[in-house]
GUDREN-80542 format. One record per residue: residue number from 1; x, y, z of N, C-alpha, C in turn. Coordinates in pm, whole numbers. Layout:
<koltis>
  resi    n_c1    n_c2    n_c3   ca_c1   ca_c2   ca_c3    c_c1    c_c2    c_c3
   NUM       X       Y       Z       X       Y       Z       X       Y       Z
...
</koltis>
This chain:
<koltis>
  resi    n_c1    n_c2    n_c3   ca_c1   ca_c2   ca_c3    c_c1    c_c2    c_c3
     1   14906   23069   10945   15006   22978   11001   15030   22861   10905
     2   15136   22821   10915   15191   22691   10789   15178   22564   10871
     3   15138   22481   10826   15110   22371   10855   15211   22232   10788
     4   15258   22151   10826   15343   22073   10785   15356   21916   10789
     5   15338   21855   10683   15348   21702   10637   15423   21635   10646
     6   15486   21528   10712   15605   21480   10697   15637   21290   10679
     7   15717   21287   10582   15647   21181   10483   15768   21082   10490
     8   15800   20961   10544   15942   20871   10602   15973   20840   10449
     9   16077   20806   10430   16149   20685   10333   16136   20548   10370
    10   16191   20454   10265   16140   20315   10261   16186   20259   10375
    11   16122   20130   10433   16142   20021   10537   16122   20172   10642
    12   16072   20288   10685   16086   20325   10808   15906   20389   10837
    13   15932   20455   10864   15745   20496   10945   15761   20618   10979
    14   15659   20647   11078   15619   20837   11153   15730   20853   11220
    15   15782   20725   11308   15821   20700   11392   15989   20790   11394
    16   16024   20763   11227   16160   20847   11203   16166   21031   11239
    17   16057   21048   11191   16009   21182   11226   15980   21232   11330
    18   16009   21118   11447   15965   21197   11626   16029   21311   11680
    19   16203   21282   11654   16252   21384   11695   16203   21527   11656
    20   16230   21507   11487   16188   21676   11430   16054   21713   11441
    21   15942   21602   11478   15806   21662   11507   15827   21773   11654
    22   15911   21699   11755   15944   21767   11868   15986   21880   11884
    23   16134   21911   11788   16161   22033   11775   16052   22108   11710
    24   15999   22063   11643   15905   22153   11548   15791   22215   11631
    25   15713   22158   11729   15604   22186   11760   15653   22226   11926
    26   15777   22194   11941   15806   22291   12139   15811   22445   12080
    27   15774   22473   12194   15723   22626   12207   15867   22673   12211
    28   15868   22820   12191   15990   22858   12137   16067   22944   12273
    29   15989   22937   12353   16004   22998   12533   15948   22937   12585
    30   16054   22909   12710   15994   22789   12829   16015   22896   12977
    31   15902   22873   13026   15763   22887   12982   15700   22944   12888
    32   15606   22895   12794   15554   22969   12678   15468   23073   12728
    33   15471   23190   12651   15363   23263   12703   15217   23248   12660
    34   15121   23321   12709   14997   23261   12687   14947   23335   12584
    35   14994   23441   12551   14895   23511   12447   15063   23533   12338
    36   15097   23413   12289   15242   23396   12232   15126   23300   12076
    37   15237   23376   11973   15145   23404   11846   15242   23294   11771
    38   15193   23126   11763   15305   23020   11720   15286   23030   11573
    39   15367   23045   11471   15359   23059   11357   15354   22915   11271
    40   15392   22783   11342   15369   22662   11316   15248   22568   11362
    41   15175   22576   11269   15042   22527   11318   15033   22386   11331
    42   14994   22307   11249   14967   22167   11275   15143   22052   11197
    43   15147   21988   11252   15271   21903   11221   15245   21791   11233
    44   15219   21717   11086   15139   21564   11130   15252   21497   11059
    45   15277   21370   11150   15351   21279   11031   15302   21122   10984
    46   15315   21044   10914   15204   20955   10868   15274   20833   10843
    47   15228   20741   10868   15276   20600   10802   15235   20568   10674
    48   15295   20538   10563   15260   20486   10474   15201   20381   10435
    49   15152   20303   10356   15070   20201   10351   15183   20098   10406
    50   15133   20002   10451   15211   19871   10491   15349   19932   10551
    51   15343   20080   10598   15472   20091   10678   15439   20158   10828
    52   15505   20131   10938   15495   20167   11038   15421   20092   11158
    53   15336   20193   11201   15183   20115   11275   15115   20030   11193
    54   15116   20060   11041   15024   20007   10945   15095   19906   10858
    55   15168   19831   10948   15247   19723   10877   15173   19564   10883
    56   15019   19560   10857   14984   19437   10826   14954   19366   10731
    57   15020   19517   10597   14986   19498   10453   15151   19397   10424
    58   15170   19349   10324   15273   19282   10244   15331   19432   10206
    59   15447   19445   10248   15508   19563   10188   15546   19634   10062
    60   15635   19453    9996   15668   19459    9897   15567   19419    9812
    61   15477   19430    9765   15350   19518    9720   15257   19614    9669
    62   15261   19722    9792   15219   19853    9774   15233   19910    9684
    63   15194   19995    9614   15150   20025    9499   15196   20172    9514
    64   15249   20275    9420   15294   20363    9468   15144   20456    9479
    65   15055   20413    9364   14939   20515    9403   14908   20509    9493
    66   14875   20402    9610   14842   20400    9754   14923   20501    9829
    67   15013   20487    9852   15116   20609    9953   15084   20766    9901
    68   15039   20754    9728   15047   20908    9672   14928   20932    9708
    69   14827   20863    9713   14658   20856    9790   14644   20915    9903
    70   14734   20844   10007   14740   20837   10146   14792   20973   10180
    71   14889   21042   10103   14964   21193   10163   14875   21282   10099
    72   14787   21218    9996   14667   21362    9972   14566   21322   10082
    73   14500   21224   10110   14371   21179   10218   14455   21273   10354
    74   14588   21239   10388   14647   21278   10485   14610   21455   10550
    75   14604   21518   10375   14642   21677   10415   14516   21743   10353
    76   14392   21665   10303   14269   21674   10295   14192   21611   10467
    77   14212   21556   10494   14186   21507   10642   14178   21597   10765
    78   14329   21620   10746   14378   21728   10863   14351   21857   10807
    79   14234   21910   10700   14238   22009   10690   14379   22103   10671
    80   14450   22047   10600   14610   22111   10613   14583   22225   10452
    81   14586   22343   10488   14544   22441   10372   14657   22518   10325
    82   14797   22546   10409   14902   22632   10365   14974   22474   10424
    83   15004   22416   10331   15106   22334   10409   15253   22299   10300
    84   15315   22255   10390   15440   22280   10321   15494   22098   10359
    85   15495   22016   10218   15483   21908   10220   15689   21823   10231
    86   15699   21734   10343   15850   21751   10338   15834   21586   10342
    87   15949   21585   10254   15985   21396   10232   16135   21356   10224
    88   16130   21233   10293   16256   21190   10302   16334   21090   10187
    89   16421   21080   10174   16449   21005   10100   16388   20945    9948
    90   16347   20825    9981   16293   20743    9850   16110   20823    9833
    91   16062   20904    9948   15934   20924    9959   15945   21023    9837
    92   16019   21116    9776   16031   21212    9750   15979   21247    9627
    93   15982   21129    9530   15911   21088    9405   15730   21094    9446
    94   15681   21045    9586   15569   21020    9612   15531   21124    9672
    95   15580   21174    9697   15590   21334    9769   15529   21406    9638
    96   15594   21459    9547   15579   21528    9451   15493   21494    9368
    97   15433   21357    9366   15320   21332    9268   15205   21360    9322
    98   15213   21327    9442   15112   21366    9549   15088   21541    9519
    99   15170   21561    9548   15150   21751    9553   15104   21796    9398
   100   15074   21742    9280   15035   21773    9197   14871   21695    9186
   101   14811   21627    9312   14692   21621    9304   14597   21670    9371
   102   14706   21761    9447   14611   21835    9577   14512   21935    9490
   103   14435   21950    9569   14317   22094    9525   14398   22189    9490
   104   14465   22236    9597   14511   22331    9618   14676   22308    9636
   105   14746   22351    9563   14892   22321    9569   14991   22320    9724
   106   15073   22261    9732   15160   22330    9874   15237   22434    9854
   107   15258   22457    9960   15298   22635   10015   15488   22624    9960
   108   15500   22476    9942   15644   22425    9928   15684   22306    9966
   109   15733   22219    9890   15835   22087    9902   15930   22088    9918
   110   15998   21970   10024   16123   22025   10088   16174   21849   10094
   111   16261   21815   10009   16331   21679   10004   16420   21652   10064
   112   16444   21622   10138   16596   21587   10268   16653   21468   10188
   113   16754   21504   10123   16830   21372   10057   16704   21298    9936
   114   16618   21400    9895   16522   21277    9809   16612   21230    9707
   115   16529   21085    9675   16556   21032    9546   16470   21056    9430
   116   16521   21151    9355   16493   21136    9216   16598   21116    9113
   117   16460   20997    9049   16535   20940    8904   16516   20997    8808
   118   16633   20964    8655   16563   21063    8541   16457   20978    8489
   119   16422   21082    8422   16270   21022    8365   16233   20933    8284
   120   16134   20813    8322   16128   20707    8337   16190   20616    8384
   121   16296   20634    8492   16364   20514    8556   16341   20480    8707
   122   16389   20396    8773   16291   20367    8919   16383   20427    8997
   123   16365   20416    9138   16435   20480    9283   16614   20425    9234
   124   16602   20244    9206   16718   20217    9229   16836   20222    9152
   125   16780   20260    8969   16869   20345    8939   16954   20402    8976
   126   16905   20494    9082   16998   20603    9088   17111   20582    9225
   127   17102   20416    9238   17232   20400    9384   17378   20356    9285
   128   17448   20389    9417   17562   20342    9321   17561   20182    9321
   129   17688   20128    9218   17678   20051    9121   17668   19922    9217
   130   17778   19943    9376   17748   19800    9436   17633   19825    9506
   131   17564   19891    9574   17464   19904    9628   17360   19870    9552
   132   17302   19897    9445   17230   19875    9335   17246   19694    9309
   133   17354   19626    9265   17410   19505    9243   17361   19451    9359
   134   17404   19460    9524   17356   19437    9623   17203   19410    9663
   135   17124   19507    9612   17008   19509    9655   16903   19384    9495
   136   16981   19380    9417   16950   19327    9322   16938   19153    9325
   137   17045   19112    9426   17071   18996    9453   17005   18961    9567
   138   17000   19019    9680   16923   19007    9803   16786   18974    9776
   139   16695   19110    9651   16597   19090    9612   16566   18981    9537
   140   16694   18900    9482   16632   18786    9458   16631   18647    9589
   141   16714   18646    9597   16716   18595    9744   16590   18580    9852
   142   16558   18647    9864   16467   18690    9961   16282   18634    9869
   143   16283   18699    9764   16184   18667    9682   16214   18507    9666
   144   16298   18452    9632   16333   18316    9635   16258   18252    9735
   145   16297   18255    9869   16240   18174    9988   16147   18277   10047
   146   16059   18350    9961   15936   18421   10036   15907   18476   10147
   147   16050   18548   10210   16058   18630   10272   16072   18813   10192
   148   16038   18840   10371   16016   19039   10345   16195   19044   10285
   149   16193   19172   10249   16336   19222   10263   16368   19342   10324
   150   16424   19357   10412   16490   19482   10479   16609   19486   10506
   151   16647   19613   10523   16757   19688   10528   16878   19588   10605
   152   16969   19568   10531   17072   19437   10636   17102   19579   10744
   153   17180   19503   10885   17208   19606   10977   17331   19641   10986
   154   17449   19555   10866   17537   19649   10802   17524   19802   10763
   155   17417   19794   10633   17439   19881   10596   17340   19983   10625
   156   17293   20014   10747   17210   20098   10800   17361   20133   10866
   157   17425   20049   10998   17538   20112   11043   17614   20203   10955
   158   17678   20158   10831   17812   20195   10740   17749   20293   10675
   159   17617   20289   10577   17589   20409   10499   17427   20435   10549
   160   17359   20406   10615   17253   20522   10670   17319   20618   10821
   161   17357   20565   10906   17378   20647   10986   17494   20624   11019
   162   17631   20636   10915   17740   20625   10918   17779   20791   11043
   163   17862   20755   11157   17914   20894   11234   17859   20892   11322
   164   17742   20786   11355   17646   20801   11478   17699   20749   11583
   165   17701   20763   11701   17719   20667   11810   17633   20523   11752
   166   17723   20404   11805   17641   20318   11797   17544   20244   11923
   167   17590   20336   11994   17480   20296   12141   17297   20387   12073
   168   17308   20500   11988   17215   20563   11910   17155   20483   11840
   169   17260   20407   11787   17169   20389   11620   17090   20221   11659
   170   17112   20170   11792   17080   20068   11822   16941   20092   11878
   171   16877   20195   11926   16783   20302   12004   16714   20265   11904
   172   16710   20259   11768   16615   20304   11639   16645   20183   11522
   173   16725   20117   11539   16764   19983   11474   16610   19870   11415
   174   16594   19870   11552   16474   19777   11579   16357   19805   11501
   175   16331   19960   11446   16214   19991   11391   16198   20032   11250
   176   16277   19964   11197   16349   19950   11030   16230   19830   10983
   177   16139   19885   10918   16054   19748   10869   16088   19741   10732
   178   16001   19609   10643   16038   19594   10531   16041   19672   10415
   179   16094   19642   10321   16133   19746   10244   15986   19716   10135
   180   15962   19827   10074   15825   19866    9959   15931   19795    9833
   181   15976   19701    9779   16020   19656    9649   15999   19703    9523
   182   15838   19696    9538   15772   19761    9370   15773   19921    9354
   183   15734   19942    9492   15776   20106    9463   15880   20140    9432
   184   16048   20065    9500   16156   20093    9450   16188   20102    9313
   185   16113   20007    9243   16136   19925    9118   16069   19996    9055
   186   15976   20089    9055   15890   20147    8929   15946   20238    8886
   187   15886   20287    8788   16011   20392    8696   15893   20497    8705
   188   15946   20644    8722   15885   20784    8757   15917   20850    8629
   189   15814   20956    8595   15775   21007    8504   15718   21155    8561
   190   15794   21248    8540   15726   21395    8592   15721   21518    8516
   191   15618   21569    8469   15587   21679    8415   15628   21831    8441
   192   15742   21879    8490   15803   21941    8581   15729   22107    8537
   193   15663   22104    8450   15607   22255    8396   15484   22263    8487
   194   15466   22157    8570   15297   22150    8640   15339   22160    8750
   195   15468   22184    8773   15509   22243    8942   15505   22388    8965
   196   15387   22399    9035   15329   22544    9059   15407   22552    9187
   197   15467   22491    9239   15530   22551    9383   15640   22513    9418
   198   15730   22572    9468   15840   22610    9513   15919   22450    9583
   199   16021   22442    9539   16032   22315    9544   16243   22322    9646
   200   16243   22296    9787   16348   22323    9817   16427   22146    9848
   201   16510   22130    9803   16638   22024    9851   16730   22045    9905
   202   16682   21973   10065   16820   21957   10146   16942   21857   10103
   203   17067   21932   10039   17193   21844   10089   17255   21776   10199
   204   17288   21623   10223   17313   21606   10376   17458   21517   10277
   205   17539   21612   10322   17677   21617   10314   17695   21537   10322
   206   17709   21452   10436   17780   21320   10464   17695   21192   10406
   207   17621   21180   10349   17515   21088   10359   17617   21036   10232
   208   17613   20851   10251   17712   20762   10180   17612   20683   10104
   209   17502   20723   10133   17430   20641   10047   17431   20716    9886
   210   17420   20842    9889   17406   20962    9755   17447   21037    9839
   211   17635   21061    9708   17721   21157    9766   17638   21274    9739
   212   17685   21403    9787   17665   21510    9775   17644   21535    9610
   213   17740   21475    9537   17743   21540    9409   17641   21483    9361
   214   17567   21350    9379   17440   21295    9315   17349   21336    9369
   215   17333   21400    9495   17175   21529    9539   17201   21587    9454
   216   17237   21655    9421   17286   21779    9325   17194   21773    9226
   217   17270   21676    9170   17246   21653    9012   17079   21593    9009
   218   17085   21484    9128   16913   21455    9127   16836   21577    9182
   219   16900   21672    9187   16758   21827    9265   16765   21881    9155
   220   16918   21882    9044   16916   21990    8941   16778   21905    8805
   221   16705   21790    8861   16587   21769    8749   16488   21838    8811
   222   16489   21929    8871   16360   22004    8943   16376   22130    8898
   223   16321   22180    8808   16334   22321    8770   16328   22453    8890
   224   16444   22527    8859   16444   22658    8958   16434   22577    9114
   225   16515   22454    9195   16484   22435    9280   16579   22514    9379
   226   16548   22519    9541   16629   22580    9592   16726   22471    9690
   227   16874   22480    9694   16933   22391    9731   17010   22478    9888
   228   16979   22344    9984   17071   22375   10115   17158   22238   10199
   229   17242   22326   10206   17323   22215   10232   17334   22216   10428
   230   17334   22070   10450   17354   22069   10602   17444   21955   10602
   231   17535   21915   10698   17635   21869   10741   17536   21724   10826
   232   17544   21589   10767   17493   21505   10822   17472   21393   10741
   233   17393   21223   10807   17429   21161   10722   17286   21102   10658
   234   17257   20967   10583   17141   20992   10566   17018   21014   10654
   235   17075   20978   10784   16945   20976   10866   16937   21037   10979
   236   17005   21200   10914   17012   21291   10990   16865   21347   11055
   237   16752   21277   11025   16681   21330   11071   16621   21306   11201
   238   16691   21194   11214   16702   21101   11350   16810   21188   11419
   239   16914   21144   11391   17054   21176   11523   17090   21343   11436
   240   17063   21396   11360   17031   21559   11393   16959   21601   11362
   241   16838   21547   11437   16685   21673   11440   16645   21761   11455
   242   16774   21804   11546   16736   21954   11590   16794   22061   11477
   243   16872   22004   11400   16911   22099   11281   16787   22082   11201
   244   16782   21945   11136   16706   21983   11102   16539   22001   11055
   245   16527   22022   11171   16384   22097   11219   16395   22276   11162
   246   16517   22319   11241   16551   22460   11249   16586   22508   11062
   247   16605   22391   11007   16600   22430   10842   16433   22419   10823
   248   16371   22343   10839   16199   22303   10782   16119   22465   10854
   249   16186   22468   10951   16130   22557   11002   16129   22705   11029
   250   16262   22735   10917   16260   22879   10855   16142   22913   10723
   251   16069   22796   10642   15990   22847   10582   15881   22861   10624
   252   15853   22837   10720   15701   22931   10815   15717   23034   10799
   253   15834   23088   10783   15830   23236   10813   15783   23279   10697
   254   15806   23247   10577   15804   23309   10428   15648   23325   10452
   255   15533   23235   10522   15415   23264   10469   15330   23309   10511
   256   15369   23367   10719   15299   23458   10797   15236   23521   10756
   257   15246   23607   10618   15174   23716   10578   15049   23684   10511
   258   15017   23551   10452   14917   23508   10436   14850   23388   10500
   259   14856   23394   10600   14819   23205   10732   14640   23274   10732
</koltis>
């Protein structure tokens, strides 16, 4: 049985991951039967350092080795042995460094909108030019009078969950914590010949933060990766979970034959 990791993007927590933990782990017949053979075994999702439940660290801070620490302790912990490691967004860099320190490799990585930069440059590189400019000025701002920085609630409305009801996106508004700064800011470096495993990127079509054509191009630095496209925006994993769950959760099937 495959077992599965699931790893938030910046300023958010486990908490983003409730819905698709749900779809993921309801039984697939209601009533389930009792001697019914679930091919999805364990589904843990985790807060990152200074994010979530575990927000009493300084955010902007954290260190990216801490979070890449924390998703190996995570799937060494839970005993997670076929697992198939999935990250959102900005995690996706930490995702993948992580998966090159495990014992034992994952069964497969699966990036929903990740951010990757080319090599040696940081997360924010790769936004476009006012967004980038935007976050550049805020960050000084904010560093100025020694406050956190998070997500304004503009642009969570306009480009994270641009299409949503806004009676929805107000449901999940509230639990946007501060943003990781230094992790944004560090520049990534990846050895892509030491990726022993199968490495898949979800396209989310609508997502205004990174058009379609910049997933692309940021999945095409992943050698031989496999690309799928779903209809949604960045934070489709919230207001459409149930899709996609039903994408994370066609590669259980690939590994029945050895659980």
């Amino acid at each position: 049985m495959t077992d599965y990791l699931l790893v938030h993007g910046a300023g958010q927590g486990s908490w983003s991951w409730g819905r698709v933990w749900g779809y993921l782990t309801a039984p697939s017949e209601h009533p389930p039967r009792l001697n019914a053979n679930p091919k999805i075994n364990k589904v843990i999702t985790i807060d990152l350092p200074a994010h979530g439940a575990d927000g009493g660290k300084d955010t902007s801070v954290v260190l990216p080795e801490e979070c890449i620490n924390a998703i190996v302790n995570s799937v060494e912990s839970e005993h997670m042995s076929d697992v198939v490691l999935v990250a959102h967004g900005s995690s996706a860099p930490l995702v993948l460094k992580a998966s090159l320190e495990l014992p034992r490799p994952p069964k497969r990585v699966i990036l929903v909108s990740g951010v990757i930069p080319s090599r040696g440059r940081s997360m924010i590189s790769v936004l476009p030019f006012h967004l980038r400019f935007a976050f550049t000025l805020y960050h000084l701002i904010t560093s100025f009078i020694g406050k956190d920085m998070y997500l304004p609630k503009s642009l969570i409305y306009r480009y994270m969950c641009n299409g949503v009801d806004p009676k929805e996106i107000i449901q999940t508004i509230g639990f946007y914590g501060a943003l990781p700064t230094r992790i944004l800011k560090t520049s990534f470096a990846f050895d892509e010949d030491n990726f022993t495993f199968p490495v898949t990127y979800i396209v989310l079509n609508e997502d205004k933060i990174f058009s379609s054509s910049e997933q692309i191009k940021m999945a095409g630095r992943i050698p031989d990766v496999d690309l799928v496209d779903l209809k949604g925006c960045h934070q489709s994993i919230i207001h459409q979970a149930d899709t996609v769950a039903q994408a994370l959760a066609k590669y259980c099937l690939l590994y029945t034959s050895d659980a």
